[in-house]
N, C-alpha and C positions, 0 to 999 in steps of 0.2 A: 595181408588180411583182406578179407573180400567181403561184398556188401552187407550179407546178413552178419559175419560174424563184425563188423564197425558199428550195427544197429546195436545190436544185443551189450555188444559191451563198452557202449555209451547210454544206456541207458535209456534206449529205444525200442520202439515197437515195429516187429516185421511184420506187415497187412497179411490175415490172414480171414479170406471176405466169408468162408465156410462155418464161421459165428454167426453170423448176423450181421448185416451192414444197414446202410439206408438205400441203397438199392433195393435191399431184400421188403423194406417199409413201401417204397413208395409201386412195386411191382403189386405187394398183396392189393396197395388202395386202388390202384388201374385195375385191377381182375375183378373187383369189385362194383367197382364203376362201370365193367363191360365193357372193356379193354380183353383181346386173348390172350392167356401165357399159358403154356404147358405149366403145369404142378411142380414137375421138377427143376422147374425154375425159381420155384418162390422156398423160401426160408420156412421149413415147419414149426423152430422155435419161433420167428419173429412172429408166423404168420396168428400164432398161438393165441396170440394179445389182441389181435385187431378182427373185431368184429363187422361184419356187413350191416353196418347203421341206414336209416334211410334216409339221415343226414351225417354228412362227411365232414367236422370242418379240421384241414390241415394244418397246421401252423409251423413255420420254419426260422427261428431263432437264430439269426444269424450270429453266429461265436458263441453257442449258447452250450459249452461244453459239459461233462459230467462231472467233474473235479468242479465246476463249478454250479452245477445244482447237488452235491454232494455235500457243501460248505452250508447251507440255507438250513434256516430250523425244521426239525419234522415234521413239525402239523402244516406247512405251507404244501398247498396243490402242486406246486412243482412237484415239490421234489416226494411227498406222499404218495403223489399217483406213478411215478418213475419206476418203468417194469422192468428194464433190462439196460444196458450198457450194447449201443451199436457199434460197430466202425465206419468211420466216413471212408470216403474213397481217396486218392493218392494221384496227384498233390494235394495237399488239404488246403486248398484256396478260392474263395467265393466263387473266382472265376472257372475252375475244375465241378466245384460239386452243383454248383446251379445248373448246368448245364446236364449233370448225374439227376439228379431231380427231376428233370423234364421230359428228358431222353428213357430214363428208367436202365441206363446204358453206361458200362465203367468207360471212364477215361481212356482206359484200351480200345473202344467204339468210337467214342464221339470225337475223340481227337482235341478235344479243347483244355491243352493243358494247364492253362493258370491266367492269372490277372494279364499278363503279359503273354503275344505269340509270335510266331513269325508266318508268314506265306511265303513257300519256294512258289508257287504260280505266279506271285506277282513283285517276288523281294520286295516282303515289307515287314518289318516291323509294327505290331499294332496290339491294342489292349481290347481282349475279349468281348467285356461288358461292354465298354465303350461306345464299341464301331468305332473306333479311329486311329489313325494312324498316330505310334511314338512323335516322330518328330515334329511335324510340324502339325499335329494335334488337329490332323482334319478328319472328320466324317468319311469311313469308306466311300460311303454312296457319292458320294464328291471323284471317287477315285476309279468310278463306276465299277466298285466290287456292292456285289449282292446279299442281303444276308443268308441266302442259300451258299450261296458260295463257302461263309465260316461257318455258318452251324446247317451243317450237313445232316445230321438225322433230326428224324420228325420230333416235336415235343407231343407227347399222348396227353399231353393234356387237350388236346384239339381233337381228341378223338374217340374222348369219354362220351358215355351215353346216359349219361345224365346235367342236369343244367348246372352248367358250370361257370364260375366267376374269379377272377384273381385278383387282389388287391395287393396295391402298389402304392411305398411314397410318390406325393406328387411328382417330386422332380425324373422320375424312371417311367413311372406308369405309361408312358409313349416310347421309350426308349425301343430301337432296333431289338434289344434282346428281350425285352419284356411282351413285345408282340411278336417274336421266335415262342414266348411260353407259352404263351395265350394270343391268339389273333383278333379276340371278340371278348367284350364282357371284359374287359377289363375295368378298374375303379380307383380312384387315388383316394387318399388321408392325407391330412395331416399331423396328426399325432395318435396315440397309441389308442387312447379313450376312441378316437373317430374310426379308427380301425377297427376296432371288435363292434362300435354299435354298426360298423355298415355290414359287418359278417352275419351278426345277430341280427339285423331286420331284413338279409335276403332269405335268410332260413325262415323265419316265421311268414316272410311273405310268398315262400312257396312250400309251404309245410306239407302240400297234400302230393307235393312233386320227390322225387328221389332229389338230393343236391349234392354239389361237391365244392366247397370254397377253401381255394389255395390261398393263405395270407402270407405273405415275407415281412418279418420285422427285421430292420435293420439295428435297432437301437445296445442292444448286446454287444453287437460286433466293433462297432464306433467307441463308443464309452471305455472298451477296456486296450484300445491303443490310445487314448489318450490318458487315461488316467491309472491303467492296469486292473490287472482282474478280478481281483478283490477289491476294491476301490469303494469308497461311498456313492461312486455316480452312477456303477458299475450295480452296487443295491438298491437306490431308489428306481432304477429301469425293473429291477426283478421281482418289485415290492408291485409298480405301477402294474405290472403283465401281473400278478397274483391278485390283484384288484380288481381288474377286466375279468380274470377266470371265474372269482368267485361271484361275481355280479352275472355273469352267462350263466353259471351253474346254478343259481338260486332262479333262474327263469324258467327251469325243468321242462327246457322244450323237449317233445317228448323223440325218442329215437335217435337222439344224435350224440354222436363220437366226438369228441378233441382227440386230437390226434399231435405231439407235438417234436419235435427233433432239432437238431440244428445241421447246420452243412459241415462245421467243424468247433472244433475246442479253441480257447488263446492259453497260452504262459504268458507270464510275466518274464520282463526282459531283467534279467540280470548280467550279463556281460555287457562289455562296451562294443559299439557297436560297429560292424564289417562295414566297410566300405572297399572300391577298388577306382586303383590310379588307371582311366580307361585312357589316358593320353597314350600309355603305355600298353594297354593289350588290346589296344582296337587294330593294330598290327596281326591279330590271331586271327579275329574274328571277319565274319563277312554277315554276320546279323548283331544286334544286341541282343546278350545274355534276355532268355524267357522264361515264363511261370512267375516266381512272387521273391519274398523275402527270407522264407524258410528255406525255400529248396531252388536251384537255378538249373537252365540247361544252358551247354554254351556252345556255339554254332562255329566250329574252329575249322581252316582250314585244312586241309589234306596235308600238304607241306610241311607244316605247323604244328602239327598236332605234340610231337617229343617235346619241343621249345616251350608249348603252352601249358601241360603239363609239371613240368620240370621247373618253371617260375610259379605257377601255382600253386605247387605245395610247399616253396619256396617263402611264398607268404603268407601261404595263409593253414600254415602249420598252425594244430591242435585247436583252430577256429572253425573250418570248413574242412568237411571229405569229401573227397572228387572220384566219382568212379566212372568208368563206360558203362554211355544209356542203354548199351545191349545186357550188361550185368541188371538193368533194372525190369529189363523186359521179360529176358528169361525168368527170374523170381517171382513174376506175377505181381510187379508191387502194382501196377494200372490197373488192376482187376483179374477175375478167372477167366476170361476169353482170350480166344489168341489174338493178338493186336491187328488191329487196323492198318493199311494203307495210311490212311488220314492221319494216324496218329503218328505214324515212324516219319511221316512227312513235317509234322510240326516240332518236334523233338530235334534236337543238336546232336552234337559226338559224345556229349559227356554231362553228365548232371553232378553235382554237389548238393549238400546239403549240411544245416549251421549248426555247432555244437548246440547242446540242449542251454535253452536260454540267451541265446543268441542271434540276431538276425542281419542280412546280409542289403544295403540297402543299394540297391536291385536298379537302380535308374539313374539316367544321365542330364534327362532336363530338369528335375525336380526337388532334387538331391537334399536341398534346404528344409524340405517340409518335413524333414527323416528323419534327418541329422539330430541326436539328442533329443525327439521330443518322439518318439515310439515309446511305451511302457508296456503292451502286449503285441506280444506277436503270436503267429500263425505259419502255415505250410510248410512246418517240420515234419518228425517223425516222433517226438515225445509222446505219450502217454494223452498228458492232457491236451494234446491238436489232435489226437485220432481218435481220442473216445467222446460218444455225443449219446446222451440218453434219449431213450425213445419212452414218452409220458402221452396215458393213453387216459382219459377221462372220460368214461360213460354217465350219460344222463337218460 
């Protein structure tokens, strides 16, 4: 059986980006903004929907999937205003598509494949968003790697031509990759309410200026690993942001767009959960397994590769499917472009990926924080981790 036909008849989706993706979203908002892209670069259905406002504001929903603005009563602004169903990009994990988002570039370009990476430049293990290395949890810049170094193409958000701002929880809004998005004009909150009023008073404070304000909410994405995705903590986050909208929208400032998406979907976890005896296959390896929970690559020796295999499915029969990363390359699951350098550099010999409702927990130092207390997960290939709605609100 080979990789498409393992998707399809488990009850998966094969990425197919010539729908509609959020690439194809965040390419219209940069051509707008006065960013260059040839036309037949950009999506005609997505581009359909999204008008040249001469205020922008973006919003990105972190885990903020379609199944679950699908589930929400119909007169709520979510899901009323909800024009299409997009695909995220592959691996569907924060640390994948944020960097999709910035770059306006599939995972086939930007090379940053998941929460989790490795550098053959400098053998190391380290977590994306982070800046820091796996093991002993230190700041690259300590290890005098650059953030040029990881996040190798430009974010356009620095290169829009109009005034642009990005608001950030406090705790990131400084972080390495938050200043990869944005290197100026950056703003913290602390909760959801302070986020929309700073969005809402840079628009009216420069109303007579073109503007473009990028917001990340984190609050989706959190709430449904702890609690799962239909959850009640899971609803009053979706109650509070419908709250915020309809308080923006009665302010009828005039010319401006909501624009809103997320990076990926969650399921809810119904199987019990993967783990692996690394006592045992760090013998394979010459990195730790990279990317996330849903999906892994694994960095195996040359010698090793029959052995590592062959115990593999050994145990982790009808839980994980393990194919060659070149079976995932050839498919175009990273995107329509031909792959990167950067990218075949970060990638392993072999990727898996967790039966639908199940996830693999992916780390060596941390293990405890995982272990039975996950109730959504992410970075599979299901349905609801790929599909993310694209909710457009004109005022």
């Amino acid at each position: 059986m080979n990789l498409i036909e393992c998707l399809k008849n488990n009850d998966m989706v094969v990425p197919n980006y010539d729908k509609g993706s959020i690439i194809d979203v965040v390419r219209t908002i940069y051509k707008y903004c006065g960013y260059s892209y040839k036309e037949e670069s950009i999506n005609s259905k997505v581009k359909q929907y999204i008008k040249n406002k001469k205020h922008i504001l973006f919003i990105l929903s972190d885990g903020m999937g379609s199944n679950l603005i699908d589930s929400l009563p119909n007169e709520m602004l979510l899901k009323k205003y909800k024009v299409m169903d997009l695909l995220t990009v592959c691996p569907t994990t924060t640390g994948c598509v944020l960097p999709s988002i910035a770059t306006a570039e599939y995972p086939a370009i930007h090379g940053l494949i998941g929460w989790y990476n490795y550098n053959r430049d400098r053998d190391i293990d380290y977590c994306t968003l982070l800046f820091r290395d796996r093991k002993g949890k230190r700041d690259l810049g300590k290890l005098e790697i650059k953030p040029n170094d990881i996040y190798r193409y430009d974010s356009i958000m620095n290169k829009l031509k109009r005034k642009t701002i990005a608001l950030f929880p406090e705790k990131i809004v400084n972080s390495n990759f938050s200043k990869f998005v944005l290197n100026k004009n950056r703003f913290a909150y602390n909760s959801m309410e302070e986020a929309f009023e700073k969005a809402t008073n840079n628009i009216k404070n420069n109303i007579n200026d073109e503007t473009f304000t990028y917001l990340y909410l984190p609050y989706v994405d959190s709430e449904s690993h702890h609690n799962g995705v239909y959850s009640k903590n899971v609803k009053n986050v979706m109650d509070e942001m419908e709250k915020e909208l309809i308080k923006l929208k009665n302010q009828k400032i005039q010319d401006l767009e909501i624009i809103i998406i997320a990076d990926h979907g969650q399921i809810d976890i119904t199987e019990k959960d993967i783990t692996m005896d690394f006592e045992k296959y760090n013998q394979y390896f010459y990195a730790l397994p990279g990317i996330d929970y849903g999906t892994a690559t694994y960095y195996v020796q040359e010698d090793k590769k029959d052995k590592f295999l062959k115990e593999f499915k050994k145990d982790y029969q009808d839980k994980m499917y393990i194919f060659d990363t070149n079976e995932f390359i050839k498919n175009n699951i990273f995107g329509k472009e031909e792959i990167s350098e950067y990218m075949k550099s970060n990638l392993g010999e072999f990727i898996s990926f967790c039966k639908k409702g199940a996830y693999f927990v992916n780390t060596v130092e941390d293990a405890e924080n995982y272990i039975g207390k996950i109730k959504g997960s992410h970075s599979g290939f299901s349905k609801e981790e790929l599909t993310v709605p694209l909710i457009v609100i004109d005022i």
